[in-house]
N, C-alpha and C positions, 0 to 999 in steps of 0.2 A: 749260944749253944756250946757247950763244953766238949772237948776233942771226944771220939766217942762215944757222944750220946745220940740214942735213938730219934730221928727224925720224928715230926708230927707226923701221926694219922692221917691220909690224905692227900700227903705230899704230890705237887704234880712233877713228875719227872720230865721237862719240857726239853724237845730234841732242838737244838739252838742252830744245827743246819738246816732244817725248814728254811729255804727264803720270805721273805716279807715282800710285798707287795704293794703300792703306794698309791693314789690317785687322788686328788684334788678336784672334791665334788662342788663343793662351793665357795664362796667367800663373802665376809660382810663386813661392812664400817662403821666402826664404831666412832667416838668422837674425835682421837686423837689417831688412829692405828686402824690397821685390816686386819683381820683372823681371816684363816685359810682353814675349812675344814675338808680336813685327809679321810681318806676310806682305808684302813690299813687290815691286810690279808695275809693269814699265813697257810701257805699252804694252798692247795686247790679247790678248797672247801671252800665256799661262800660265806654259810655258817661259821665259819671262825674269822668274824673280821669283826672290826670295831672302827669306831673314829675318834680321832682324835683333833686340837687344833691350834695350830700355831699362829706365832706372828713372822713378821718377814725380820726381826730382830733373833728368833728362834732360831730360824736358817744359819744367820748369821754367824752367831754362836757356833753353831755345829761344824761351818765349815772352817770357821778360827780352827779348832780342836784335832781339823782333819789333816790342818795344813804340814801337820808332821808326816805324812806321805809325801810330801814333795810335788802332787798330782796337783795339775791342775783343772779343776773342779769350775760347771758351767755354772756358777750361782750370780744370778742378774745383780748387776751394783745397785749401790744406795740411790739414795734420789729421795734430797730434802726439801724442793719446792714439789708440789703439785704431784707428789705424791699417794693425793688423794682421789684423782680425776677417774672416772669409770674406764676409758681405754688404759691409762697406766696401769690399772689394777688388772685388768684382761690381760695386757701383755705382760706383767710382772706376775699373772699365774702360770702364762705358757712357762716361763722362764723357770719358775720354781717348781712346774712338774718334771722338767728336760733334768733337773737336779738331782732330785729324787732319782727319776729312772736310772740316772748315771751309779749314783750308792747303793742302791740296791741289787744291780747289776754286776756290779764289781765283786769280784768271787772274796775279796781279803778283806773290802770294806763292810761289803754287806753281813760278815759274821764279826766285826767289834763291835764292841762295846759301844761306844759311842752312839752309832749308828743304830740299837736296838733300844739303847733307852730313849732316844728320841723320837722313837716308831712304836715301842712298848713300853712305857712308863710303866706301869702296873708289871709286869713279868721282870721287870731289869732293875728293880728299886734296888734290891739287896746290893749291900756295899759289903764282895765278897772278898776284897783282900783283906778286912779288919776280920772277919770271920775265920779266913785263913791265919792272922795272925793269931788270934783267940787257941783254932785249935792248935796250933807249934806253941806256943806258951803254956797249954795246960800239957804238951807229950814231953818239953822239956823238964818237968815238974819231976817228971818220975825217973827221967832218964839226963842229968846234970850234966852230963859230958859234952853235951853238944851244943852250939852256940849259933847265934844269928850273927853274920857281919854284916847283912843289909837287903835288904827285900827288891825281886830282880825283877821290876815292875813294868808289866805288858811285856816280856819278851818271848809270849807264846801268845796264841790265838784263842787261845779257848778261854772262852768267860770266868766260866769255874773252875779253872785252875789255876794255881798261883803258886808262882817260884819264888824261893830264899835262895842266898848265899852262906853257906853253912863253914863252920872250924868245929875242928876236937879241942879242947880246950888243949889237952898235954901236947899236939900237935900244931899249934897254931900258922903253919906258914901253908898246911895241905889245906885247900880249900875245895868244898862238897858244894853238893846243887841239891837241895831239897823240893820237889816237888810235891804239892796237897790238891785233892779233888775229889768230890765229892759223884756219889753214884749220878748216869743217865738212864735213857731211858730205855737201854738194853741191857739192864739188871738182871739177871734171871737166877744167877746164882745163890742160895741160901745166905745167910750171913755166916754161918759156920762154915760153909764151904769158901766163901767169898773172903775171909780171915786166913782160912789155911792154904790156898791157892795162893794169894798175897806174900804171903811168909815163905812160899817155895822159890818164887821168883831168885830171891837171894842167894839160892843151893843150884842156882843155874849156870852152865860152863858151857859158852860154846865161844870160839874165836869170831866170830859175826855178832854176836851182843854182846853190847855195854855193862859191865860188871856194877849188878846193886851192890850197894854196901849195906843197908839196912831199907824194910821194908815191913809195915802194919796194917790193918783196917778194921774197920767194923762196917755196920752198914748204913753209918754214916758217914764216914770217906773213909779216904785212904792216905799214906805219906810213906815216898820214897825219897832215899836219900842216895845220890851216886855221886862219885868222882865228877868234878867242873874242868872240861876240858877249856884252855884260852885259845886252841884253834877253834872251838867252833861245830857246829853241822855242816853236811853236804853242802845247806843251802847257803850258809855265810860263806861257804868257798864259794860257790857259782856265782852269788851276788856281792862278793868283796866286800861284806859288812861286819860288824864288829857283832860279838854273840851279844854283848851285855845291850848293845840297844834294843828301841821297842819294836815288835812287829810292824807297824803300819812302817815305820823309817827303814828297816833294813830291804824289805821285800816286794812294796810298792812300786816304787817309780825308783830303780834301779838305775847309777848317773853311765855304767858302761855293760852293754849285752855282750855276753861272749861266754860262747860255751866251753866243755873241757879238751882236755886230747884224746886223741884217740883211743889211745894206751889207758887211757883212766877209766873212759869209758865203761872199754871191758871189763877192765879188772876192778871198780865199783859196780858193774851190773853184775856180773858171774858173784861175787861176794855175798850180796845183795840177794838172788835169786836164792846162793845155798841155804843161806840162813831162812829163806822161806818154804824152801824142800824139808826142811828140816820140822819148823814150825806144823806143817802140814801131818806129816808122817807122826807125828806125836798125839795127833789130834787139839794141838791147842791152836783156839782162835786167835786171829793178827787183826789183821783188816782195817789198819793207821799206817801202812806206809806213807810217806813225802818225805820229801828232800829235807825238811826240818826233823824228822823224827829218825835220821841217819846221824851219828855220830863218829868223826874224823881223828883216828889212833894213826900217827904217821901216814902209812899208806894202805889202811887198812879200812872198814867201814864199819861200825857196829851200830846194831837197830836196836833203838830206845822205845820205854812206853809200852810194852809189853802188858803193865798193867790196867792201860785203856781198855783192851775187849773186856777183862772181868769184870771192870767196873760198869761196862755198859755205857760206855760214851761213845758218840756218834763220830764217824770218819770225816777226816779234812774235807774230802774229793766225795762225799754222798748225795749232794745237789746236783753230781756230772753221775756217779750212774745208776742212782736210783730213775734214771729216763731209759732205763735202756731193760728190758725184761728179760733178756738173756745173761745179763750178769745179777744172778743170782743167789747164790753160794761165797759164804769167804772166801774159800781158795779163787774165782773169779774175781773179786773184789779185789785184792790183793794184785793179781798178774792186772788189772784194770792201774790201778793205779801204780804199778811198777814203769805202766805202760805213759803215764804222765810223767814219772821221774827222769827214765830214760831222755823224754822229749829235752825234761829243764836239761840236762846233763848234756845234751848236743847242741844245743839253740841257747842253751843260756835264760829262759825267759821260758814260763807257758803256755800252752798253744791256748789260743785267741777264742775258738771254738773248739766242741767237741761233740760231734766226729770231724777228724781232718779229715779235708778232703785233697787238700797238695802239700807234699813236706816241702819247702826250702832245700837246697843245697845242702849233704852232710858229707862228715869226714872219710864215711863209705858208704855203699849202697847196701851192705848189710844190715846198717845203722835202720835203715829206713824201710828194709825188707821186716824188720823187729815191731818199728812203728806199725806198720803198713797191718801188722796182724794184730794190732791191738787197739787201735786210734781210730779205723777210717771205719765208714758206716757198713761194709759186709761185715767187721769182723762182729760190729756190734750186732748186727743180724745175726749172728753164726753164733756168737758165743766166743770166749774168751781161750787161749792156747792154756793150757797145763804148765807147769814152772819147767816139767822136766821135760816138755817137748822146745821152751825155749833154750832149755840148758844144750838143746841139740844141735840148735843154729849155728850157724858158721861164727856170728858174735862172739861168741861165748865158750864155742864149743873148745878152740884151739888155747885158753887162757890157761895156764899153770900157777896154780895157788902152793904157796909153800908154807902158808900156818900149816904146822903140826898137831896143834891142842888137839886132843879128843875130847868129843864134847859129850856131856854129863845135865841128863835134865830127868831123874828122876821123879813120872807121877803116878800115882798110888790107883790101882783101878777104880775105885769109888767114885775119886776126884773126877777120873775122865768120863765116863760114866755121866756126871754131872756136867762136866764141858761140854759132855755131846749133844746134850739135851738142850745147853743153853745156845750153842751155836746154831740148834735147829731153830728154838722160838726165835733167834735175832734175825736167820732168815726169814722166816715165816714174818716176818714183822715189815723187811722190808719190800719179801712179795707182795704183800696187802698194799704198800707205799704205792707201786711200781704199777699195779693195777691201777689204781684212784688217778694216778698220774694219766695213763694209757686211756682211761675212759676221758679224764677231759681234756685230753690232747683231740682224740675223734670227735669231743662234740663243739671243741673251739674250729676245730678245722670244716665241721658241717655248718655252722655259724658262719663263719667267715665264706666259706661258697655261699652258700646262702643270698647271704649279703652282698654279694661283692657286685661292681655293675653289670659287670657282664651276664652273671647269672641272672640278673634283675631284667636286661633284654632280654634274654633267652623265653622267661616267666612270661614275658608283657607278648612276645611274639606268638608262644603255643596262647595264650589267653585269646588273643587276636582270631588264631585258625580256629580253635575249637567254639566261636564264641559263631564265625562266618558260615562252619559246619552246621552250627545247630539250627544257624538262619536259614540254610539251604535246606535240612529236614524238615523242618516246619511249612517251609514252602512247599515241599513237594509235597506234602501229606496232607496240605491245605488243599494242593491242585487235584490230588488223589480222590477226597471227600468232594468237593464241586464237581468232579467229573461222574460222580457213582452217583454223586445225588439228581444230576441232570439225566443218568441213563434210568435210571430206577423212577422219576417222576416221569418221564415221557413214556417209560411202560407202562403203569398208572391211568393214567388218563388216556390214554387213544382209548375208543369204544372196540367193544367185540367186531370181530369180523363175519359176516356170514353170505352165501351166495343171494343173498335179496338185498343186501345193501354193503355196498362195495367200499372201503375207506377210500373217502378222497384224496388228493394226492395234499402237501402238506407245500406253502406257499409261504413267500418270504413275510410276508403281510399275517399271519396267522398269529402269530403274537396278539397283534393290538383287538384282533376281533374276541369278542367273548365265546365263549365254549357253549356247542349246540346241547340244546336240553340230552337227555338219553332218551333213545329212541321208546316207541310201545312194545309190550311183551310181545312175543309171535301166539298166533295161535297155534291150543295146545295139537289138535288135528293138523300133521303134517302131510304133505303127497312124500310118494317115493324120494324125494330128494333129501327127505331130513336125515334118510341115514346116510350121505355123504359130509352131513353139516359137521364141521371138526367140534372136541370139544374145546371149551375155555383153554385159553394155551396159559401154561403155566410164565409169569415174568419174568423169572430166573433165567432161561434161554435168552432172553432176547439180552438183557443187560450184559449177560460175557458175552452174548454176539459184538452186540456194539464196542464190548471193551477191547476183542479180538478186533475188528476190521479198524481202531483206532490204533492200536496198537500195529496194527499190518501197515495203515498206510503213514506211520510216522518213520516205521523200518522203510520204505518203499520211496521216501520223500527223498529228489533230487533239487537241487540247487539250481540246476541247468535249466530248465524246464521250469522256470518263471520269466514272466515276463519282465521287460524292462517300461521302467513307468518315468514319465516329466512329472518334477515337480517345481512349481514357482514358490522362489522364498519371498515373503515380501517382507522379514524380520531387520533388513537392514532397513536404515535409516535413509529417508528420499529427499533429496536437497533440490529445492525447487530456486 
């Protein structure tokens, strides 16, 4: 693809901060070797996962590749006898899923290279530094003056971008940093705007940012050319590393921790903050701070990459707070991860987690009054402080800056206009993140209650009572029908009562005898007495009688007032 050509149709603009997600669903033997198949996820979606499968030679490979971090990495050793046994291969998958988790885990490994085309073959094929060569070889075409001394390979993080070392020809001892990158997936800007926005950067003067020298795009990348400092960024001062090496070696496994001084502190964080008061107030989107995207002019700090938000590339620090739904807005974004810089610049190193929840020892409690409102899980509740409510703290507030420059960033209200719009849909893109994220946080944590043992007795316990309840209703309402059916049959059957034939009284022995015929009709000539004869008594009375006087004398039942009764057991056993 020639510098400035129109991408295909269709292109996926894929956010390469997404983490990847790994597990090791099975594995099988084949004659020589084991393949391991991976369930590989990105993102929270289920739907976006595939598999993939390696061999235990694959691993191998990967972690040779990784060992330029200096980390050491849990990857099970070799084992050339009986490396084929079924427990080997069971314990040598525990071993290479603990692996995995560890890479993908790790905030610096999980976004190289390396580590994406081995989890995503299919998205990571493209070999983008011959690409980036391709487009600097067709922009030198037109523009002869400027020169390659040699391509500055891995010493950024980001996939799709790729650094040269650049000379003016008629200059040859000044040496420039060209960097090339092609659009993310926070693009929003037109290609017309996205060109002319580009081309401003260069007309930009403020003592807090890195002086472009030349800058281009279309919308198919971009290429900026600046001054190549041999101090270095922020982050090669805090980590004592050399600029020109590669990321995984400089910023990994760091061989001495130690933060800055005091005095530095403030006077890089106050620097630091104005130049994002400023950024704010102008309405142009930032949202790329880290201690790598700071660059070191004696004792001064200037912020690089300016060009990142228009191009729609994704932030270092968006896998830490796209979890958090109150930092929502650039300007939050921004004070978010000033609020990581700070930490490197006191500690020397990244905090471990995020949200802190205890700082370490610092140089003052100021320091960590700054932390304390940006790091720990209230503030992440609450939402993030304003640049210029931190400009008020005692940090910051006592610091005297003596750059003079007045600063000149002339944009045209159309442009911003346009910037406004684009920094809403970037929001708007990561609120929709922030939700997806929030909903399956709630339903991994109802999952995991769910599951967990304790809940599982809890289940079995109410299952238990409700199960003894329903045994005791049915009894009762068994005992209820027996009771009603024996009052309602013994109404039934006793015969009429009348003054010529008196019911006899009713004997323990009445059971077994059979039931006397029913009596003869009376005759129908009555004496005087028929009209005292009652009529037919309705059953109904008698049944609640009987249910009442059962009822009275189960209220009325004393304990006392039983007798006490002998009984012989003869159930034990009689040894004669």
């Amino acid at each position: 693809m020639a510098f400035m050509e129109k991408p295909p149709a269709g292109k996926v603009l894929l956010d390469d901060t997404v983490p990847l997600t790994a597990q090791i669903e099975a594995s099988q033997s084949l004659h020589s070797h084991t393949e391991y198949i991976i369930r590989v996820q990105r993102g929270v979606s289920a739907e976006n996962s595939w598999q993939i499968v390696r061999r235990y030679s694959d691993f191998d490979l990967l972690n040779n590749s990784l060992q330029i971090s200096t980390l050491s990495l849990p990857l099970p050793p070799k084992k050339l006898i009986g490396n084929m046994e079924r427990e080997f291969i069971a314990e040598r998958q525990k071993g290479l899923q603990a692996y995995l988790d560890v890479i993908t885990t790790h905030h610096i490994l999980s976004n190289c290279e390396l580590v994406k085309k081995f989890l995503d073959p299919n998205s990571y094929s493209v070999n983008y530094t011959e690409i980036a060569l391709q487009h600097v070889s067709m922009f030198f075409r037109s523009e002869p003056k400027w020169e390659v001394v040699e391509p500055l390979k891995d010493i950024g993080w980001r996939i799709r971008k790729k650094y040269f070392l650049m000379k003016i020809k008629n200059q040859p001892k000044e040496r420039l940093m060209l960097s090339w990158a092609d659009p993310g997936p926070d693009k929003y800007l037109s290609d017309k705007d996205l060109q002319y926005a580009v081309k401003l950067l260069s007309s930009c003067s403020h003592p807090y940012i890195y002086k472009i020298t030349f800058a281009t795009a279309n919308e198919s990348s971009a290429l900026v050319i600046r001054p190549f400092s041999e101090k270095g960024t922020l982050k090669d001062l805090i980590y004592k590393a050399k600029p020109k090496d590669p990321f995984l070696k400089k910023y990994c496994n760091p061989k001495k921790i130690q933060g800055l001084e005091l005095q530095q502190i403030k006077t890089y964080g106050r620097q630091i903050l104005e130049v994002l008061k400023f950024l704010h107030e102008k309405g142009f989107p930032y949202g790329h701070l880290h201690s790598a995207n700071v660059m070191l002019d004696g004792d001064t700090c200037k912020l690089l990459d300016l060009e990142n938000s228009l191009l729609g590339l994704p932030s270092f620090y968006r896998s830490y707070f796209s979890q958090f739904r109150k930092i929502n807005t650039l300007e939050g974004v921004d004070v978010h991860c000033f609020g990581h810089l700070l930490y490197e610049m006191t500690y020397g190193r990244p905090p471990d987690t995020i949200p802190v929840d205890s700082f370490p020892p610092a140089p003052s409690v100021f320091v960590v009054s700054v932390l304390e409102s940006i790091l720990t899980c209230e503030a992440m509740k609450n939402g993030m402080p304003t640049v210029s409510r931190l400009l008020q703290m005692p940090l910051f507030s006592d610091v005297l800056l003596t750059n003079s420059e007045k600063p000149q960033f002339k944009i045209p209200t159309k442009l911003k206009e346009a910037l406004k719009t684009s920094k809403e849909c970037i929001e708007k893109r990561l609120t929709e993140e922030q939700k997806l994220i929030h909903q399956h946080r709630r339903l991994t944590r109802a999952q995991s209650h769910h599951g967990s043992e304790e809940e599982k007795k809890k289940r079995k316990i109410l299952a238990r009572k409700k199960s003894k309840r329903s045994a005791y209703e049915s009894g009762e309402e068994h005992s209820a029908k027996y009771s009603n059916s024996n009052n309602s049959g013994s109404g039934a059957s006793s015969p009429l009562t009348s003054p010529s034939s008196p019911t006899p009284p009713s004997t323990a022995g009445a059971s077994s005898i059979p039931p006397a015929p029913p009596p003869p009709p009376l005759p129908p000539a009555a004496p005087p007495l028929s009209t005292e004869v009652p009529m037919q008594p309705n059953p109904q009375p008698d049944v609640s009688a009987s249910r009442g006087a059962l009822l009275s004398s189960i209220q009325n039942f004393q304990k006392g007032t039983l007798k006490k009764t002998q009984t012989c057991d003869y159930s034990a056993p009689r040894i004669s």
